[in-house]
C-alpha positions in Angstrom: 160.7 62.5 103.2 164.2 61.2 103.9 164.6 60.7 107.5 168.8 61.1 107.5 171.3 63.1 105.7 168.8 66.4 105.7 169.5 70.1 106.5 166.3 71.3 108.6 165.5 74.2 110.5 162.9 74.1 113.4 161.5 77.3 114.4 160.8 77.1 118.3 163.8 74.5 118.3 164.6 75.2 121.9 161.6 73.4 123.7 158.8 71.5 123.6 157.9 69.5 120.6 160.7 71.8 118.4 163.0 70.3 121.0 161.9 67.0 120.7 161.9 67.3 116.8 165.4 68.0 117.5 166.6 65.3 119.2 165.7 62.8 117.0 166.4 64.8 114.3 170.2 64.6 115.0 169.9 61.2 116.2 168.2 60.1 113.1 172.1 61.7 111.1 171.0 65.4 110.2 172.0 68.2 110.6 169.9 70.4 112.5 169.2 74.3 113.1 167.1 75.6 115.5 166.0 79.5 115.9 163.9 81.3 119.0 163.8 84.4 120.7 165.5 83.6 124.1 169.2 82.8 123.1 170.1 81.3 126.6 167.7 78.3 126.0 169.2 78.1 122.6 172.5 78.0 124.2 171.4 75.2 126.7 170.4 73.2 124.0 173.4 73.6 121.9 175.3 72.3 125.6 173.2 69.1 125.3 173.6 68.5 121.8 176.8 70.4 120.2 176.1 69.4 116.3 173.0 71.7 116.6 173.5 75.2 114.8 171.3 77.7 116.6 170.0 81.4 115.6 168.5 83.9 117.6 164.9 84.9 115.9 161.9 86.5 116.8 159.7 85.2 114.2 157.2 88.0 115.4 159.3 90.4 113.4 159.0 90.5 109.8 162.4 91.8 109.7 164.1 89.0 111.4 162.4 86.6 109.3 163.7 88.1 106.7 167.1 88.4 108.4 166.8 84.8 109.2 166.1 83.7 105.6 169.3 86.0 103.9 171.1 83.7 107.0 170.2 80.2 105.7 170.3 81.5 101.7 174.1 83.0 102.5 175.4 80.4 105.2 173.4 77.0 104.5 172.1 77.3 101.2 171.5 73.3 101.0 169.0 74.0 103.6 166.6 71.3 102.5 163.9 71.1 105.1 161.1 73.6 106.9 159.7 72.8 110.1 157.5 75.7 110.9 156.9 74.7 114.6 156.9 78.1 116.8 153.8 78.8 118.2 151.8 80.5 121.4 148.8 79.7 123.2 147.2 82.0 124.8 144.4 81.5 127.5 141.8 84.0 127.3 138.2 85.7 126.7 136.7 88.6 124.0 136.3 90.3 127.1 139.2 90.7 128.1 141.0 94.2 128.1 144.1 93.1 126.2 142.2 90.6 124.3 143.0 92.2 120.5 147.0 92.8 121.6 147.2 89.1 122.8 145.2 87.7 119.6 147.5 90.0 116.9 150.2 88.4 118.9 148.9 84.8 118.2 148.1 85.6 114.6 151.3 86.9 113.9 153.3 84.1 115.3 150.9 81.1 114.5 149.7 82.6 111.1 151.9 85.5 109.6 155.5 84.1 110.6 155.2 80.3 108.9 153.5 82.1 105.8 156.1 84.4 105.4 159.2 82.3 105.8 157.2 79.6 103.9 157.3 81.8 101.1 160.7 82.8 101.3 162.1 79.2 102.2 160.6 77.8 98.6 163.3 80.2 96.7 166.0 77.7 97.6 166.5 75.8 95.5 167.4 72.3 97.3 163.8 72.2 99.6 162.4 69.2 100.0 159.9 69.1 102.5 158.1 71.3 104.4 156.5 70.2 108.2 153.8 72.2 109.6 152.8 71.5 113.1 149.3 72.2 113.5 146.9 70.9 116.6 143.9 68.8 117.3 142.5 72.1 117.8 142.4 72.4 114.6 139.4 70.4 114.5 137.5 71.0 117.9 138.3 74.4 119.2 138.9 74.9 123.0 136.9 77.8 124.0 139.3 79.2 126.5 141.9 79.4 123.5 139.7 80.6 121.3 142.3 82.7 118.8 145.0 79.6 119.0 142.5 77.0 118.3 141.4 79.2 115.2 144.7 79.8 114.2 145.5 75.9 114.2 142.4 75.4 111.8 143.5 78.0 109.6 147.4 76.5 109.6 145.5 73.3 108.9 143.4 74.5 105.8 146.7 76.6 104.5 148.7 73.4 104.5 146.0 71.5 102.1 146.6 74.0 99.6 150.1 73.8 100.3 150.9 70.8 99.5 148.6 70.9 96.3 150.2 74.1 95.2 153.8 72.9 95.4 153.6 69.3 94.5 155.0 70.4 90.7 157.8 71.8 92.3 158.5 68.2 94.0 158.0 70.0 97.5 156.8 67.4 100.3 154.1 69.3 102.8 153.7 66.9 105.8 150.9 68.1 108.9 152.4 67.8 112.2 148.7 67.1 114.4 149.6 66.6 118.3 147.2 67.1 121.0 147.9 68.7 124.0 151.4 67.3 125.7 153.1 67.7 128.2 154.7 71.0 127.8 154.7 74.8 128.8 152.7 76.0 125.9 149.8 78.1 127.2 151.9 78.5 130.5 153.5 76.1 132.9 151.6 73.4 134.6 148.5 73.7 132.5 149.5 70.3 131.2 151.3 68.6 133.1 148.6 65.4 132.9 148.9 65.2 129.1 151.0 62.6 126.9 154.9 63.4 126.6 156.6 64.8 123.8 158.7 61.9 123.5 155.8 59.5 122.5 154.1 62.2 120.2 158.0 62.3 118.6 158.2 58.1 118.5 154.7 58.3 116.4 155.8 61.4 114.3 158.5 59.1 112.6 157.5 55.8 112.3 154.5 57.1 110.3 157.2 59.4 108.1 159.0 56.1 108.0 155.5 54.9 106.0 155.3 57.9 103.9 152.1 60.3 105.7 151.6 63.6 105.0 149.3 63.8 107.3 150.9 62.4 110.9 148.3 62.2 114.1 148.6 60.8 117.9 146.2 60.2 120.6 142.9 62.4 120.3 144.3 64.1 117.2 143.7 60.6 115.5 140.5 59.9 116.4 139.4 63.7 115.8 141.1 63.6 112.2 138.5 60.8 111.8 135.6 62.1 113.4 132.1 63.0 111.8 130.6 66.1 112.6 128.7 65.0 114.6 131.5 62.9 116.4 133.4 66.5 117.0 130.5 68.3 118.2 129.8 66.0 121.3 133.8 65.8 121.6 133.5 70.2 121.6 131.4 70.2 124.2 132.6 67.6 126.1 136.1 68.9 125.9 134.9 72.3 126.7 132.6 71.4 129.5 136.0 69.5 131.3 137.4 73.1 131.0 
């Protein structure tokens, strides 16, 4: 994909790796939207950085996604890129008493919200690309996420089909593989040893810059490339850790 001179939107804009996407982003000479649920981090990043448009969204509301969508078809129109980026991780067992409320949560936001504006997104007419940010998880599951790491797999198998069904329609679909970084996802502290954003950012675009559609960093690299037998001893070594 072109790195400049896009219009993107970045579900989960406001922090993390959707904030880091950002950044460079508008650095990089686009123009940026970001959407999320809690409108004064939106606020504090449109403070930092006052060329990004922002739009309150719960993407767990079929309704707002759809509200969302009419938005970007009425207002921006020459909306050209789709980073489907918002996400939850949620730490848990099958035990658990709320276990089914917390995994339809997950599944809604890591499975049903990208599907659903993907779908709507390729009725306008000027998308490009498409960039799906999926996880390492994807391909060694982390027992005490169990639902999120099975969500990431499914992203990832969706996004392979993806990209074959809409490469007549001249569609890029790129996979966006971090490992865990240094963010709040899951809740704050839990991973505060791993890698920052900003490197996992740094990586994400020089490899656009050499044309992948399928963009790793750190573990996710060497797990992309893993036998199975390679990711089983990496499953239980991971999950032993935990």
């Amino acid at each position: 994909m072109n790195l400049s001179n896009n219009k993107i939107l970045i579900t989960g804009g406001g922090s993390g790796i959707g904030l880091g996407l950002t950044e460079r982003f508008v650095q990089e000479g686009n123009t940026v939207i970001i959407c999320g649920r809690r409108e004064d981090v939106l606020q504090g990043v449109a403070a930092k950085i006052p060329s990004v448009i922002t739009r309150v969204c719960n993407v767990s509301e079929a309704d707002e996604r759809q509200a969302l969508y009419q938005w970007i078809a009425d207002e921006h129109p020459d909306l050209n890129v789709l980073v489907n980026n918002a996400g939850i991780q949620q730490w848990m067992s099958v035990a658990d008493d709320d276990f089914m409320e917390r995994a339809t949560a997950e599944i809604t936001v890591n499975i049903e919200a990208p599907l659903h504006l993907t779908s709507l997104s390729v009725n306008l007419p000027s998308l490009t690309a498409i960039l799906n940010v999926t996880s390492g998880l994807a391909f060694t599951p982390l027992a005490k996420v169990p639902v999120y790491s099975a969500t990431k797999a499914f992203f990832r198998s969706w996004t392979w089909s993806l990209r074959y069904l809409l490469a007549p329609k001249g569609i890029e679909v790129i996979e966006l593989i971090p490992p865990a970084l240094n963010t709040d996802l899951g809740g704050k502290g839990l991973h505060n040893q791993a890698p920052s954003v900003s490197g996992f950012v740094e990586a994400v675009f020089e490899q656009l810059k050499q044309g992948k559609t399928e963009i790793t960093y750190g573990t996710s690299e060497s797990r992309a490339n893993a036998s199975a037998d390679e990711l089983r001893t990496y499953f239980n070594q991971m999950n032993q850790a935990f």
